[in-house]
C-alpha positions as CSV (number, residue, x, y, z in Angstrom):
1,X,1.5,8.4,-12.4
2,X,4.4,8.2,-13.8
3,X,6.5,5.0,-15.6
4,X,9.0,5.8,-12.3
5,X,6.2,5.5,-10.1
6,X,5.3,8.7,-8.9
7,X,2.2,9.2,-8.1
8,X,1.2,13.5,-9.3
9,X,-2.5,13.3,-8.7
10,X,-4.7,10.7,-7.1
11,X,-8.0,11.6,-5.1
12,X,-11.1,10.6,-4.4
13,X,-14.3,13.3,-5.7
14,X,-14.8,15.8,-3.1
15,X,-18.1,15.0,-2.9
16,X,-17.8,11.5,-1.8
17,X,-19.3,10.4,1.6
18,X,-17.8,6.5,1.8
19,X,-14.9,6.7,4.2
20,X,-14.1,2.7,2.7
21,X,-13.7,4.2,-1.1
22,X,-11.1,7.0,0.4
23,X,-9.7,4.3,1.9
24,X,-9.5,2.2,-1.1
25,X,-8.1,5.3,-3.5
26,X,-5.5,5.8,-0.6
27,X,-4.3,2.4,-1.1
28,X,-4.2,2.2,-5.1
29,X,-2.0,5.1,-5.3
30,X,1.1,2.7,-3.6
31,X,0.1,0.0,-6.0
32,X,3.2,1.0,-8.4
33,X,6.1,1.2,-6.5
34,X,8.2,4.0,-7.1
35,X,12.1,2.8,-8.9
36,X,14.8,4.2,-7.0
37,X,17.5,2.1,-8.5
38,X,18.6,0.6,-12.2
39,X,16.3,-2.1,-12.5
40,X,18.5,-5.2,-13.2
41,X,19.1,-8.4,-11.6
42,X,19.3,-8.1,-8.0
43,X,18.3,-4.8,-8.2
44,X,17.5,-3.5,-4.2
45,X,15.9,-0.2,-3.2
46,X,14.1,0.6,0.1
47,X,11.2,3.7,-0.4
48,X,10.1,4.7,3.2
49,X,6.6,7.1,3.2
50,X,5.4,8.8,6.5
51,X,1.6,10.3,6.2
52,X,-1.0,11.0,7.7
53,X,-4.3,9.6,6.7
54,X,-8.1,9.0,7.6
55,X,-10.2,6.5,9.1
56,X,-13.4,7.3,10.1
57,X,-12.4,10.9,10.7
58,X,-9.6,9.9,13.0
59,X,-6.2,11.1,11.5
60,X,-3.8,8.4,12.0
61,X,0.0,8.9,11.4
62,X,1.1,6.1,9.1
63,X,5.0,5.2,8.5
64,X,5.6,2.5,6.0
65,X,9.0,0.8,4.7
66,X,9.3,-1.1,1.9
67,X,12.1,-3.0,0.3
68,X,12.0,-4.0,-3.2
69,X,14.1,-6.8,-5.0
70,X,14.3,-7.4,-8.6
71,X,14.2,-11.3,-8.4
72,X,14.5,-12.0,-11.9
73,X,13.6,-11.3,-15.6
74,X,10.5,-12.9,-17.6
75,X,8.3,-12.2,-20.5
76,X,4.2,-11.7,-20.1
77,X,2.4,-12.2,-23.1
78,X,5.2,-10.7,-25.5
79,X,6.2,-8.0,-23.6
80,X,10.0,-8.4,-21.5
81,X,9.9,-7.9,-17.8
82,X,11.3,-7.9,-14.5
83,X,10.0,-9.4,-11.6
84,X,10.3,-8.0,-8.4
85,X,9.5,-9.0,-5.2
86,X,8.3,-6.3,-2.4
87,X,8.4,-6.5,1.4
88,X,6.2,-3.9,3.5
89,X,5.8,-3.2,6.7
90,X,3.6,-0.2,8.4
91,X,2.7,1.3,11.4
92,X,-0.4,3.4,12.2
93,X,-1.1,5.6,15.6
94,X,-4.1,8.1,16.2
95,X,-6.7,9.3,17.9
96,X,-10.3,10.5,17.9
97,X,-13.7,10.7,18.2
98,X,-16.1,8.6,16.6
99,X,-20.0,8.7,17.1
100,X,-19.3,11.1,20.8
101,X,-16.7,8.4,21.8
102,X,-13.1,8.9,22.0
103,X,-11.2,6.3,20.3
104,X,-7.3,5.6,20.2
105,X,-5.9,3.2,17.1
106,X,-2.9,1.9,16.6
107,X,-1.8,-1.2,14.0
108,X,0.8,-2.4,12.2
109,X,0.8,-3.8,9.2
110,X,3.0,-6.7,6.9
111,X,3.0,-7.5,3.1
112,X,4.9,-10.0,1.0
113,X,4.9,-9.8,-2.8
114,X,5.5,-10.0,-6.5
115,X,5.1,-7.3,-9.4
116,X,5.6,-7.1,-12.3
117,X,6.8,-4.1,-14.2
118,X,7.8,-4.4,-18.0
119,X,10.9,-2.6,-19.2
120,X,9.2,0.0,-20.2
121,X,8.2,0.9,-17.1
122,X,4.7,-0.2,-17.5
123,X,2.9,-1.9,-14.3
124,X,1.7,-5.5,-15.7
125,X,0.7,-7.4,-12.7
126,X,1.4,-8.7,-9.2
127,X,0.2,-10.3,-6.5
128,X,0.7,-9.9,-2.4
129,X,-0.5,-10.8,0.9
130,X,-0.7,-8.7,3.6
131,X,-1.6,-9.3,7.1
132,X,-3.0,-6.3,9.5
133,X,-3.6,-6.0,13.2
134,X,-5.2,-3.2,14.6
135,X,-6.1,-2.0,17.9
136,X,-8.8,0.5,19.0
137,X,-9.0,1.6,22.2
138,X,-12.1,3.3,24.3
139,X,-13.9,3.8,28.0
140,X,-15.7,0.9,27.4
141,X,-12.4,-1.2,26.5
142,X,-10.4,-2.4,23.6
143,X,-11.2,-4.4,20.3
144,X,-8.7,-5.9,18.1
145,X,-9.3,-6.9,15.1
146,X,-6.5,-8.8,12.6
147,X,-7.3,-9.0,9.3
148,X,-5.5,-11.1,6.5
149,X,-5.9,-10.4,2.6
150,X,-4.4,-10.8,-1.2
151,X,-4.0,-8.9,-3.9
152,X,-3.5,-10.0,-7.8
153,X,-3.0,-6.9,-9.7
154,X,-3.9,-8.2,-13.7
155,X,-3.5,-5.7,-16.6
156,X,-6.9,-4.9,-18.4
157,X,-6.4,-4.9,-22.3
């Protein structure tokens, strides 16, 4: 990755057989976000992304926009920094077949955040909430599931 936050290479082994660890490598490459603007006070920048990606062998199409603010300068530990808050929202939609049934899936997703990136470009920290609600349809009927989790992002020395 690189200080500008673009991501070159970032996969899981090929030999790898936990759909939940893809799924976890997917997300940690959007952990840096990528700087499309001077980063100074009040900074803005939107960085929309549409992929495709996979759950439990069902491709979904995924289209996320996210709006980033620097809020602010500060100083962690020693080192100078801006603080920039992030807002994300997502939308997934797919279909497939899981275990001989076929399923359809669609969510939408919604994140609120801080990072912080020193002005070197280096990732220090953050923190976020994000709130998903995903629906799976089938014969037998549909199942939604909403789920609600945060992030803290800490620098390992």
């Amino acid at each position: 990755m690189s200080p500008g936050g673009i991501v070159h290479s970032f996969a899981t082994a090929a030999d790898t057989t936990n759909p939940l660890l893809s799924q976890a490598v997917d997300e940690l490459a959007r952990v840096m976000p990528r700087i499309r603007a001077a980063l100074g006070a009040s900074g803005t920048w939107t960085d929309t992304v549409a992929d495709i990606q996979r759950r439990n062998g069902i491709p979904l199409k995924r289209q996320t926009i996210s709006k980033f603010t620097v809020t602010g300068d500060t100083t962690l530990g020693s080192e100078p920094a801006w603080k920039i808050a992030r807002e994300t929202s997502s939308s997934t939609k797919g279909s497939g077949v899981v275990q001989a049934t076929a399923v359809d899936v669609e969510g939408t997703t919604s994140a609120k955040g801080i990072i912080v990136v020193s002005k070197k470009g280096v990732l220090l920290g953050g923190e976020s909430e994000e709130t998903s609600n995903d629906k799976f349809s089938f014969a037998q009927g549909t199942m939604d599931i909403r789920a609600v989790s945060t992030t803290k992002v800490v620098k390992v020395k």
